[in-house]
N, C-alpha and C positions, 0 to 999 in steps of 0.2 A: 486530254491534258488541260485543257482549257474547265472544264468543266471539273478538275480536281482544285485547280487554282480558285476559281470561285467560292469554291465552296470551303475551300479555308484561307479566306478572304478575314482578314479583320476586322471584327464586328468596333460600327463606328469611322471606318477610315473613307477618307473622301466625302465627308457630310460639312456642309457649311455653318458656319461659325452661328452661335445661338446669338440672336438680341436682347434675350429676357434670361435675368438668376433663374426663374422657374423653368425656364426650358434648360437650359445647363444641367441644373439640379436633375430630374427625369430623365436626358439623356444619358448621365453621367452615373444615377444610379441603373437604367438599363443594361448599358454596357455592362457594369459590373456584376450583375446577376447572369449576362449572358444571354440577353434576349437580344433578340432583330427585331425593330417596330414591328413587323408583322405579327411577330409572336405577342408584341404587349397589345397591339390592337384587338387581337384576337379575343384574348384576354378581356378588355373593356368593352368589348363588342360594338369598336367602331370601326372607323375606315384605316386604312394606316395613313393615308394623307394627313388625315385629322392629328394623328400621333406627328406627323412628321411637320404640320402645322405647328404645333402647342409646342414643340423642340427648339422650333424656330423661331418662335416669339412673336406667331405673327396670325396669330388668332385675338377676336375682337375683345375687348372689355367684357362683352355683355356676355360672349361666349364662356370665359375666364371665371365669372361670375353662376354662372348657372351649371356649371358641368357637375357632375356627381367627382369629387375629390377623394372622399373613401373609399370608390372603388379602385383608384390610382393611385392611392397608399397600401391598401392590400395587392395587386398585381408588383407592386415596389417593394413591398415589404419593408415599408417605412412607417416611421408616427407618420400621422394627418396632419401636425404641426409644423411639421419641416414641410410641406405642401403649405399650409395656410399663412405662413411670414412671408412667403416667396410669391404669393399672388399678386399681381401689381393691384396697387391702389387705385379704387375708384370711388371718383366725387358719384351723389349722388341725381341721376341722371331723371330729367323731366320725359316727359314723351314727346315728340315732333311733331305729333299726327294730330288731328281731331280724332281719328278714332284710338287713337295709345290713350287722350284725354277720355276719350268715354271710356275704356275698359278700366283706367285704374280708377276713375269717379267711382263708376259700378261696384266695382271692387273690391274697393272702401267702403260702397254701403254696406253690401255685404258682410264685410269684415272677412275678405278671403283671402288669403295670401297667393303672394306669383306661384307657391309649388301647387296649392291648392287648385288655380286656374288650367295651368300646365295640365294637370292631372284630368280632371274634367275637359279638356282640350281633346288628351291622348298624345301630348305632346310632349317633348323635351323643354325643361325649364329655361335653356337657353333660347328656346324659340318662343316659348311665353315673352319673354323678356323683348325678345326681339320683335313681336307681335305690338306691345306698349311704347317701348321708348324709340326705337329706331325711328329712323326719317322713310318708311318703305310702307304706303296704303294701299295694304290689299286690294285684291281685285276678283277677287275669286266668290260666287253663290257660296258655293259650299263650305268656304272657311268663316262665310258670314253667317249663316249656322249655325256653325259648328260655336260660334262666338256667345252667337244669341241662346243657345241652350245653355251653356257654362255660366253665364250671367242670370240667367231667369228672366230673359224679355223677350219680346216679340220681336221675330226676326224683321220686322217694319221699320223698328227704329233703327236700323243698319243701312238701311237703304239710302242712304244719301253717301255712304265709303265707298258704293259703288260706280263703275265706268261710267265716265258720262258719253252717250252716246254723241259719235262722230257725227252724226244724220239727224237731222233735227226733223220732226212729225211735221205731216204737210198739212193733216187733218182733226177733226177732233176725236174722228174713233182709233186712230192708230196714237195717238198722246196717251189717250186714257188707257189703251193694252198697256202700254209700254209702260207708263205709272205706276200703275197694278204689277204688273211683273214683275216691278223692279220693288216695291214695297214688300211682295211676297218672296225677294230675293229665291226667284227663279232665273235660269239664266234662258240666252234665246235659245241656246240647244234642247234642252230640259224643256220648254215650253213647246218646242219645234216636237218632240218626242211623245208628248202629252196627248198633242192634236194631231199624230201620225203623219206630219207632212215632214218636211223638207224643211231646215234653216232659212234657207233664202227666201221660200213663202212666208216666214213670219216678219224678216228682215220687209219684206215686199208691203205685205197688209200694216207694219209698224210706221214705214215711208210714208204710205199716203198712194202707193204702185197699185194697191189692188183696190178698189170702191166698197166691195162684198154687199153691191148692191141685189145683187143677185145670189146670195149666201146665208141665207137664214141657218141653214145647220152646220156651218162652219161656226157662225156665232152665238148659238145656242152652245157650243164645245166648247167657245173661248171664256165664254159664263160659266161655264160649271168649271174650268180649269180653275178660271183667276177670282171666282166666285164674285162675280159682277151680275148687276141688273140688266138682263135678258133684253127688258124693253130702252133702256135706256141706252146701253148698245146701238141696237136699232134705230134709236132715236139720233143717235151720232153719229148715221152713212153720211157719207158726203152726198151732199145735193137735195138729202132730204126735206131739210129747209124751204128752198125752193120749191119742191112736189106737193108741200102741205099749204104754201102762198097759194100756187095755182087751184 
């Protein structure tokens, strides 16, 4: 019984009041086709959240701005126009970040546009967007990559968007791993994985924990990883100083 009532339940009833004409507008033409956000999300091939976001008026500028709108006029079966009066207005938004400021400088050199970057990304235009303007510095090797390839530079110059580490080097051979790794945006896992050990021993050797006074082919490994000078390495065990005084 319950389970007949459901299901001819009216589409619409019990959903809270929209904030935005563009959410009214989408909800109000769904109903009237007869879809359940699930149906139109399906459709767009997003989340229904997402639909039940956009209804509500409570998805970001930046989102608002970047979504594909002609697929949401064809699953509507509306002009694109009654979609594009009804998007809220947005002023024209700077980046937050140092690095939002380096990708649109880049950009700009280039002469690439946000879908252009988006695309080379593998990402959604909204999250291009959201990658430049927003207040949120990545953190992640991989997305600083994924950055540095879509730009044409050397994933080096990214290295300074990344975590600063909580633990400051005690020495000068765990400075310069950490340096290096961090310039060749490797992360400590990936580097941990590299040299077949364990996170914690790279955490350890980065500290200043392990000497590797006694390690010459651990650091013959961490030179061909981070493509550093073998002797120079060497040259920056702790205490070596001292060994070469005496």
């Amino acid at each position: 019984m319950n389970k007949e009532n459901n299901s001819n339940k009216k589409i619409g009833m019990g959903i809270s009041e929209s904030k935005s004409e563009l959410g009214s507008f989408i909800r109000e033409r769904r109903i009237e086709l007869g879809y359940r956000q699930a149906e139109l999300a399906k459709k767009l091939k997003i989340l229904q959240s997402a639909v039940s976001s956009i209804e509500l008026g409570g998805r970001s500028l930046v989102y608002y701005h970047g979504f594909n709108w002609r697929n949401m006029a064809e699953a509507l079966q509306c002009n694109i126009k009654e979609i594009e009066k009804r998007l809220p207005k947005i002023e024209i938004q700077l980046p937050q970040t140092d690095l939002g400021w380096f990708i649109q400088n880049r950009r700009k050199e280039l002469k690439m546009t946000i879908k252009e970057f988006a695309r080379k990304m593998n990402i959604p235009t909204y999250r291009a967007n959201y990658l430049e303007k927003r207040k949120h510095e990545t953190r992640k090797y991989e997305t600083l990559r994924k950055i540095a390839d879509a730009l044409s530079v050397d994933v080096s110059e990214l290295s300074n968007f990344t975590l600063k580490c909580r633990r400051e080097c005690t020495n000068d051979l765990g400075r310069m791993i950490r340096e290096q790794r961090k310039n060749l945006c490797i992360s400590g896992i990936e580097f941990a994985a590299k040299l077949g050990v364990k996170r914690q021993y790279v955490n350890q050797i980065e500290g200043g924990d392990i000497k590797m006074s006694k390690s010459e082919a651990m650091l013959k490994k961490i030179a061909d990883v981070l493509k550093l000078d073998f002797d120079e390495l060497m040259a920056s065990r702790p205490g070596n100083e001292n060994q070469e005084e005496k």
